[in-house]
C-alpha positions as CSV (number, residue, x, y, z in Angstrom):
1,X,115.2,35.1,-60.8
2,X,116.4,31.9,-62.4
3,X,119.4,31.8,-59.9
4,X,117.2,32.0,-57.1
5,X,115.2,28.9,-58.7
6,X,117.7,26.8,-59.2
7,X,119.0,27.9,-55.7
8,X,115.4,26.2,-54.1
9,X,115.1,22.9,-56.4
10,X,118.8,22.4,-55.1
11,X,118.1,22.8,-51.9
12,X,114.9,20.8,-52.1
13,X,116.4,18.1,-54.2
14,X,119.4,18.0,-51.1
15,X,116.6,17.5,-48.4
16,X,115.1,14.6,-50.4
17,X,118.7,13.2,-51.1
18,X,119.1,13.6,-46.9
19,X,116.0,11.5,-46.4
20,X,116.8,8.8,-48.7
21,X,120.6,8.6,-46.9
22,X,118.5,7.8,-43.6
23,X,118.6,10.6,-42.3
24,X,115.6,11.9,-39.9
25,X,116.2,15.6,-39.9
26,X,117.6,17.9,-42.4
27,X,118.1,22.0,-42.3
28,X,120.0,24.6,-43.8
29,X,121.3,26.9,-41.9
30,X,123.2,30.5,-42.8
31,X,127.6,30.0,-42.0
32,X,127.2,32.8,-39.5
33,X,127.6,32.9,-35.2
34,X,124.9,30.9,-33.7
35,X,122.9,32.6,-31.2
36,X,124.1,32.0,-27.5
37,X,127.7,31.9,-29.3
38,X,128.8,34.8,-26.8
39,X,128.0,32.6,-23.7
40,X,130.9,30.2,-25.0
41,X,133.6,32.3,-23.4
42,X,132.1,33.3,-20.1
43,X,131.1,29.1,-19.5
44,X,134.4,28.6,-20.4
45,X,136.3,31.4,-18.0
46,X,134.0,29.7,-15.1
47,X,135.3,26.0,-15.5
48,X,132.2,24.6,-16.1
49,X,134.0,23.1,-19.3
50,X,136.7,20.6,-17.0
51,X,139.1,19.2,-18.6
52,X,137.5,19.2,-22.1
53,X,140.5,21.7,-23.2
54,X,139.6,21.4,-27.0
55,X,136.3,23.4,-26.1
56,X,138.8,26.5,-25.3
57,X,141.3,25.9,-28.0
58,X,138.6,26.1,-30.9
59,X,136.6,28.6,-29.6
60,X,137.1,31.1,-31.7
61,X,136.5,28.7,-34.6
62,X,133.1,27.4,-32.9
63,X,131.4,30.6,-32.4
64,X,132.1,31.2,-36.4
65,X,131.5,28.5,-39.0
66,X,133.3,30.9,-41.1
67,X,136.5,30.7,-39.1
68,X,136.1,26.8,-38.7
69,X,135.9,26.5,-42.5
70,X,136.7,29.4,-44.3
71,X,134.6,30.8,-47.3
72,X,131.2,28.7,-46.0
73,X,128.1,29.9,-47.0
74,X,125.6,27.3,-45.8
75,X,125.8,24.6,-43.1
76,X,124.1,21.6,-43.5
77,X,122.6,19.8,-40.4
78,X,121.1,16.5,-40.2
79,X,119.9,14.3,-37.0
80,X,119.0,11.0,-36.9
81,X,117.3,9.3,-34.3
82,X,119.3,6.6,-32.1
83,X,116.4,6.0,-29.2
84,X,115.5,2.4,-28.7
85,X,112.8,0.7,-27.1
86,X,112.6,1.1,-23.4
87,X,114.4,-2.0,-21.3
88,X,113.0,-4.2,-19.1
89,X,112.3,-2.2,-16.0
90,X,113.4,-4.6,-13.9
91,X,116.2,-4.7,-15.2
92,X,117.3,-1.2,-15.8
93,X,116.2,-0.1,-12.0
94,X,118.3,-3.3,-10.6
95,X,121.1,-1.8,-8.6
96,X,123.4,-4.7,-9.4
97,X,123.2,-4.0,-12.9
98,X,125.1,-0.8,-14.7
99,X,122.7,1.8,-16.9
100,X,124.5,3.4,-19.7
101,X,123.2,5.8,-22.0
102,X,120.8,5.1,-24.8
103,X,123.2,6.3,-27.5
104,X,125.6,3.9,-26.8
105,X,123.2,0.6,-27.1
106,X,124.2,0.1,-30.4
107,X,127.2,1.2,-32.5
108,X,129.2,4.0,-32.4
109,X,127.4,6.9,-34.2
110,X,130.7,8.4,-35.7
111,X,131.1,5.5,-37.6
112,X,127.1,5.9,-39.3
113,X,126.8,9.1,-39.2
114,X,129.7,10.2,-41.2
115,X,129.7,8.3,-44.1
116,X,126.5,9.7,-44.9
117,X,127.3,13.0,-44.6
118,X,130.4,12.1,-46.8
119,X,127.7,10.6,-49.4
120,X,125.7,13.8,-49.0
121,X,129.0,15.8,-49.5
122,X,129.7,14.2,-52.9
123,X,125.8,14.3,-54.0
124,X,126.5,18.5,-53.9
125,X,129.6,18.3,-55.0
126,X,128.5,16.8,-58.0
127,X,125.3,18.8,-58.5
128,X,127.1,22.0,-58.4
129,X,130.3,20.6,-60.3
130,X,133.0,21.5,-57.7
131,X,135.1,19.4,-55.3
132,X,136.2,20.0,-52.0
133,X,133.2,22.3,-51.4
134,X,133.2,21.8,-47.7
135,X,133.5,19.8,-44.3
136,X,131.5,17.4,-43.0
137,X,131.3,17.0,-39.1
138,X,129.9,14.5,-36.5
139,X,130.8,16.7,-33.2
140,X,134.3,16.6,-33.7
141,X,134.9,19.5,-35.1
142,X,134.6,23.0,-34.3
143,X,130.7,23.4,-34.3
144,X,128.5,24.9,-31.6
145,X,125.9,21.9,-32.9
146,X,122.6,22.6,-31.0
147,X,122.9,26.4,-31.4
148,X,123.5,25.7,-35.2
149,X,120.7,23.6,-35.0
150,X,118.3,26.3,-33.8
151,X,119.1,28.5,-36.7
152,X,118.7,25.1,-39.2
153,X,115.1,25.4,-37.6
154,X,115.5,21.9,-35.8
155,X,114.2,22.9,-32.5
156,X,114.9,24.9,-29.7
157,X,117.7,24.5,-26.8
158,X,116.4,23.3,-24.0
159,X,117.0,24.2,-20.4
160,X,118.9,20.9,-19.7
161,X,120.9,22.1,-23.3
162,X,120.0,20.1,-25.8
163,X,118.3,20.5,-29.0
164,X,114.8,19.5,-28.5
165,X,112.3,19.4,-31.6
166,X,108.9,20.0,-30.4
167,X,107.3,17.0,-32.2
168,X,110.4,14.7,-32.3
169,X,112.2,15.2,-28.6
170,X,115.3,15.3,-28.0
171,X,116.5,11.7,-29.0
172,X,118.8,12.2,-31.9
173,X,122.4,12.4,-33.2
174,X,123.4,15.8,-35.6
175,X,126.2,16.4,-38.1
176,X,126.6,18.8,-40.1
177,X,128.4,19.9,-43.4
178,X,129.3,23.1,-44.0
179,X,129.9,24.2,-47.6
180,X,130.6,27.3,-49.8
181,X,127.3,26.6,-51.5
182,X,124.4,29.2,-51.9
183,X,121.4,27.6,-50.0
184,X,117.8,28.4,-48.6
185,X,117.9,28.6,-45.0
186,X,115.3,27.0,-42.9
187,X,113.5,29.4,-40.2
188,X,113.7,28.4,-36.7
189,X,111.1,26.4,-35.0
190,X,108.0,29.4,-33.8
191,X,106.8,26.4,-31.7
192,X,107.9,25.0,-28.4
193,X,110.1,25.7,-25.5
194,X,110.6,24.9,-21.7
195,X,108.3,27.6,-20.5
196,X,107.8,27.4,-16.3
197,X,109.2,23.8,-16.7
198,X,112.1,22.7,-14.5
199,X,112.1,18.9,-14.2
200,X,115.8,18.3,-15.8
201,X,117.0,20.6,-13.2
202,X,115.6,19.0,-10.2
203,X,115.8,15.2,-11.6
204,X,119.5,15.4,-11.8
205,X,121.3,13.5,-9.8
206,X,124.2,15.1,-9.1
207,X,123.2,18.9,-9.3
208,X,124.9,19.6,-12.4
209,X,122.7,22.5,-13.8
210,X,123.8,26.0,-12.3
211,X,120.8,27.1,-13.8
212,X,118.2,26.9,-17.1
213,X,120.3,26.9,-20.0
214,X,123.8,26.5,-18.0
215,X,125.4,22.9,-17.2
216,X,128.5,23.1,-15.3
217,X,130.5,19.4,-16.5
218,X,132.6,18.6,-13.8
219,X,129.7,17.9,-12.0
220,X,127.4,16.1,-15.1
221,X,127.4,12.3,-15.1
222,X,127.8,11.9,-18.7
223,X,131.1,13.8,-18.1
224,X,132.4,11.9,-14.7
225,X,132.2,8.5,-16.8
226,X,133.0,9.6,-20.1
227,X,135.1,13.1,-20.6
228,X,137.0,13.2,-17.1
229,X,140.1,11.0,-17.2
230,X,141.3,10.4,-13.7
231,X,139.8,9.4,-10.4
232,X,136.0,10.8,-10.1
233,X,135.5,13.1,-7.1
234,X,134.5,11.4,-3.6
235,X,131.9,13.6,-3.6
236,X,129.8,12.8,-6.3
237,X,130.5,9.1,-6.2
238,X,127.6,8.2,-4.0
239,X,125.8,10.4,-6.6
240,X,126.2,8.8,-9.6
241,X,124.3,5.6,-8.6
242,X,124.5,2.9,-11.1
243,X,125.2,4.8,-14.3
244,X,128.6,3.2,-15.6
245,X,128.2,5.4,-19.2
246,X,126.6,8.5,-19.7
247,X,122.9,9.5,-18.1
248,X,119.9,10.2,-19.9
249,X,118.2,11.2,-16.8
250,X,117.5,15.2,-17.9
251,X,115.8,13.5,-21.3
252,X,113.5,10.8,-19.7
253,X,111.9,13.5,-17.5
254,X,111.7,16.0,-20.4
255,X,107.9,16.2,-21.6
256,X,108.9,16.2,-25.2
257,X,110.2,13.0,-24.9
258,X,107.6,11.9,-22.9
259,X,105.3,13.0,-25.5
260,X,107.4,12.4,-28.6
261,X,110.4,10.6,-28.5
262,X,111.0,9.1,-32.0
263,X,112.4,5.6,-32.3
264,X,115.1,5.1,-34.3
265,X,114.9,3.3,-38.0
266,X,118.8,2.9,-38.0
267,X,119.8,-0.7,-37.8
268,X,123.0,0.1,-36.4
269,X,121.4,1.7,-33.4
270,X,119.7,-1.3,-32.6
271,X,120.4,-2.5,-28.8
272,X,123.9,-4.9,-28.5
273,X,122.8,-7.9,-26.6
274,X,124.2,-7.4,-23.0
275,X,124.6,-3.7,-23.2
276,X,121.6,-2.1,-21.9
277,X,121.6,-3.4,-18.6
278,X,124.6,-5.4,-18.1
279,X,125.6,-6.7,-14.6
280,X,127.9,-5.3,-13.2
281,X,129.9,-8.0,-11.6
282,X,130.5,-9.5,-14.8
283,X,132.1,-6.1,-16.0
284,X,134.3,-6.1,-13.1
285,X,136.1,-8.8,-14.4
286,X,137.0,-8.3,-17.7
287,X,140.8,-7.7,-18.8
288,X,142.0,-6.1,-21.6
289,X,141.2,-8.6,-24.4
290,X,138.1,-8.5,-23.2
291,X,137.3,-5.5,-22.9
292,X,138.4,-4.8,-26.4
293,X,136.6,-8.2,-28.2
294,X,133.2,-7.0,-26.0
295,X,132.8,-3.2,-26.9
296,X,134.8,-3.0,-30.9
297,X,132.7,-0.6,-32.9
298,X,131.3,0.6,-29.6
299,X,130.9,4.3,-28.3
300,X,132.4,3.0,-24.8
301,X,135.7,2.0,-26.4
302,X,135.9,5.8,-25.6
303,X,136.4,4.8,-22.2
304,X,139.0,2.7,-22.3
305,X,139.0,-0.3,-19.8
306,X,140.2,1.3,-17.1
307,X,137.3,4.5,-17.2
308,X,135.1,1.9,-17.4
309,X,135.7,-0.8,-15.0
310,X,136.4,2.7,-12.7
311,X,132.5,3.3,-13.4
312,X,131.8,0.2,-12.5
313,X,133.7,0.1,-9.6
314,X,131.8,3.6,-8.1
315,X,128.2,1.6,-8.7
316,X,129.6,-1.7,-7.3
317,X,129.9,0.6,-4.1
318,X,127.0,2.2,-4.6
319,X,124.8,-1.3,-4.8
320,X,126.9,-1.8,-2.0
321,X,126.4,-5.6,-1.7
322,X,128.3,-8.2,-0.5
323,X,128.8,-10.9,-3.2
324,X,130.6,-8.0,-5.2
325,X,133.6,-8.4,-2.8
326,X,135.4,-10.7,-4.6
327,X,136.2,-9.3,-7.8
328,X,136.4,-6.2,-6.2
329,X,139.2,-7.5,-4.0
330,X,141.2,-8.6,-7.2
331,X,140.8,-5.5,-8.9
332,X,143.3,-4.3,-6.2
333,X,145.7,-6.0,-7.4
334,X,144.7,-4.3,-11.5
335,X,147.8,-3.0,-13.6
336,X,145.7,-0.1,-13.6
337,X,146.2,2.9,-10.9
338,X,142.7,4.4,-11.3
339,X,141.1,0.6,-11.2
340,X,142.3,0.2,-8.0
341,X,141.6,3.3,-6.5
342,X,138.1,2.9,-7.3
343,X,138.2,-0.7,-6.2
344,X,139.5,0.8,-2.8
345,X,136.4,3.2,-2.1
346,X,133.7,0.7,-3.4
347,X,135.3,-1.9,-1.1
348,X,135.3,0.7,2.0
349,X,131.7,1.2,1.0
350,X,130.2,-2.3,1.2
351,X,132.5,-3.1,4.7
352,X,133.1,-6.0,6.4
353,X,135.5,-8.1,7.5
354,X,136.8,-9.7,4.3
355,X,137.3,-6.6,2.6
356,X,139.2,-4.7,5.5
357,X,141.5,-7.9,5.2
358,X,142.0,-7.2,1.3
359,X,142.1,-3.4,1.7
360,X,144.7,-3.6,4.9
361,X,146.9,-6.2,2.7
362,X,146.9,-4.1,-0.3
363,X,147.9,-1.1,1.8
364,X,151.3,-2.8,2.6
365,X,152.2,-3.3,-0.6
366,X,151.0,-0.3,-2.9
367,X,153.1,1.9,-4.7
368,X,150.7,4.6,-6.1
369,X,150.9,7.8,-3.6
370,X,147.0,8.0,-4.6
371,X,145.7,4.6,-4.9
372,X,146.8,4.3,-0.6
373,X,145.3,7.6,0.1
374,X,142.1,5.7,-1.3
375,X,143.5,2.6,0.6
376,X,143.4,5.0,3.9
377,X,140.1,6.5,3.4
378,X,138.3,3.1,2.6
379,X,139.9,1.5,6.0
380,X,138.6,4.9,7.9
381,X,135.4,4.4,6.2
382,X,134.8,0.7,6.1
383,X,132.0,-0.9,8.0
384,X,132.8,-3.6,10.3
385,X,129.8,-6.0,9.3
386,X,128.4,-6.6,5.8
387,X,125.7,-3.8,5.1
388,X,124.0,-5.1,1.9
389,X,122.0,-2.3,0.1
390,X,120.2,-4.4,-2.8
């Protein structure tokens, strides 16, 4: 009886420690195979993963905390909420201006979250008087997150996927830590769900969902400008719209947000001046240095210059407006293959005279077997006069 005591005033005194470290949400979960954890294989075996690799090299690990960290007993998760307050919409619906996802306004969440899961770490590690009790994670490791979530009694996974908690939405970072510690595991959520709701499903813009539940990647925006390293499909270029990082488009429909939708207390997570809307000519231009100086300590470092300015490229074709000929036309001369290539369809896009002059020219003296196949394609395709679209 007095093991099972102590047992709850240490895991209450942990959830109080949690709070204090900032974070928003904190449950216990049992170190066992999430629910949905047999669906991992069979998304896998259809593709729907890309070329996210690691997501088939760990999965034996992923669908068993136990396997990811031997002897665990408990696993720790915490959120913490990154959403901002909504931009200017004049702004954020302005074509000539790139939309990137809410959780990369401010800084990169590896870099907060971690730490104080570290902190938490050592808080345990020093109540129960052992070292090296555990792993902390901040999705990096081999954790099915929002499953684990469900059993920590977070919320419930919603039909677009993600972890919604039915009176904080759906806006919020998780890590977890999972330890070799006895702990009182947290119920799931008896509240909430999709129910006849579909709106993710329809408001996505490029069709990714193969149905409730099921995303297939190669096809999700987040994972065109983010995951996927070389040139985004033709098909979905026209698709993606203005989004040059990520899409939150399946979370602003969702009516838990709508509803709910936390904002975050987390300083870090504030909004970086010229980040939430920035225009997208300006991005064109940046070279390396730049690049680097503009986005250190930022999620779309991820990118690397050339995903991004190959993001930017796809919108600048989408906007499909005149005045972003210019930098477009010296981004065909970028050290970068994939730069170019992109540069190439956004130019056959917008048309006109000037930029069949540029595209012809670079034609003649490209090297990359794929950048002129792009080079050919945007000459078939270009239109003769100027089309402005914005």
């Amino acid at each position: 009886m007095q093991m099972m005591q102590d047992v709850v005033q240490l895991t209450a005194a942990l959830k109080l420690e949690a709070q204090r470290l900032g974070f928003d949400l904190v449950g216990i979960a049992e170190a066992a195979p999430p629910p949905h954890a047999a669906a991992l294989d069979p998304w896998l075996q259809a593709g729907h993963a890309g070329e996210m690799a690691y997501l088939a090299k760990n999965a034996v690990r992923r669908a068993d905390p136990r396997e990811a960290v031997p002897g665990s007993r408990s696993i720790i998760v915490c959120g913490v909420h990154y959403r901002a307050a909504e931009p200017d919409p004049e702004q954020w619906n302005d074509p000539s201006r790139g939309q990137i996802a809410r959780y990369a306004w401010g800084d990169d969440y590896h870099d907060i979250l971690l730490p104080k899961l570290r902190t938490l770490q050592t808080w345990l590690e020093e109540r129960v008087g052992r070292a090296e009790i555990g792993r902390s994670y901040v999705d990096t490791g081999p954790v099915l997150e929002r499953p684990v979530g469900v059993m920590a009694g977070l919320g419930f996974q919603g039909k677009n996927t993600l972890l919604i908690h039915p009176r904080q939405g759906s806006w919020f970072f998780l890590g977890e830590i999972l330890v070799d510690v006895a702990l009182v595991f947290d119920a799931p959520q008896s509240v909430g769900g999709c129910g006849g709701c579909t709106r993710c499903l329809r408001a996505c813009p490029t069709n990714a969902f193969v149905g409730p539940h099921v995303l297939d990647a190669r096809r999700c925006i987040s994972y065109l400008t983010i995951e996927l390293k070389g040139p985004i499909p033709r098909e979905l270029r026209p698709l993606m719209g203005n989004h040059i990082y990520g899409c939150d488009v399946c979370q602003e429909v969702c009516p838990w947000n709508v509803r709910w939708g936390q904002l975050t207390q987390e300083p870090s997570f504030a909004p970086r001046a010229d980040i939430v809307a920035p225009e997208l000519i300006s991005l064109m231009a940046l070279d390396d240095e730049q690049f680097r100086a503009r986005f250190k300590g930022s999620p779309i470092k991820r990118t690397k210059r050339r995903g991004l300015l190959r993001n930017v490229a796809v919108a600048l074709g989408n906007w499909g407006d005149p005045r972003a000929v210019p930098v477009l036309i010296r981004a065909l001369g970028d050290h970068e293959p994939l730069i170019r290539g992109h540069a190439a369809w956004a130019l056959g896009r917008i048309g006109g005279a000037e930029a069949h002059r540029a595209l012809a020219d670079r034609r003649l003296a490209e090297q990359d077997e794929w950048v002129c196949e792009e080079l050919g394609l945007a000459l078939a395709d270009h239109v003769v006069e100027p089309q402005g679209r914005g």
